[in-house]
Each structure stands twice: as C-alpha cells, then as structure tokens.
N, C-alpha and C positions, 0 to 999 in steps of 0.2 A: 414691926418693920422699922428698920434704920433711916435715919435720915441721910438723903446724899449732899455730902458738902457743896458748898455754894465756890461758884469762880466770878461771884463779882467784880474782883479788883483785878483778875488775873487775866492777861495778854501771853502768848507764843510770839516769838520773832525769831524766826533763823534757827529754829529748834529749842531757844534758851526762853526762860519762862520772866516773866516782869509784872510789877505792881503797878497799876496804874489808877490813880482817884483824881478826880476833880478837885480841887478847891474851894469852899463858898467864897461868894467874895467877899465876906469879914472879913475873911485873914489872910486872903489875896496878896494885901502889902507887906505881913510879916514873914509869911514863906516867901515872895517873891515873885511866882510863878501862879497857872491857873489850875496846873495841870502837873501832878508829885509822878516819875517813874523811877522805878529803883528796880536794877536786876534782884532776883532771887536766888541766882547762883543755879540752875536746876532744870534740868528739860525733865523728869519723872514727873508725873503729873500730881500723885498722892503725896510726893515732898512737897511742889510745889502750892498744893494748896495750904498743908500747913505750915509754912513758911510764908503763904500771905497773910494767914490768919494772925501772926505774928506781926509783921510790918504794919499791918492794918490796925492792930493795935497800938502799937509806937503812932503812927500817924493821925490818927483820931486822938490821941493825949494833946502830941504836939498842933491843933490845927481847933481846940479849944477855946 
C-alpha cells in the first residue's frame, strides 16, 4: 500500500494553495517573522503538495 502524501505545511485560501510553517524561535530574528507564508502558485491539490515539498525544503535549509 502507497503512502498518502502529507499537507502538513499546506493551507487553501480563496481557492489558491500556500505554505505555511512556524518558525522556532532561534531564528525568529533572522527570518524576521514567526510565521513564513509563501503562495504555491496552484489550487490542484497533487501539484500543490509537491510543490510544498519543495518549499519545505528550501525552508527548513534556510531556518537552520
């Protein structure tokens, strides 16, 4: 049996799809924010997930 992808970092708004993670508060001061959102570009829900999985990796590099 397949594993079904995770929408951890993923929100819906107004039909368009977004990444949304918390911050710890290490690095709080270097991002800026508590709280990273970045559109995905994408209301399909199968793009949108691997398109978080993407972001999610850029973000987790940067948040190190």
């Amino acid at each position: 049996m397949s594993e079904v992808p995770s929408n951890d970092y993923l929100i819906q708004r107004n039909g368009a799809g977004y990444f949304r993670r918390r911050v710890p508060a290490s690095a709080q001061n270097g991002v800026g924010q508590a709280v990273v959102k970045q559109s995905i570009n994408t209301s399909n829900l199968k793009t949108a997930r691997d398109r978080q999985d993407q972001v999610n990796t850029t973000w987790g590099k940067r948040l190190k």
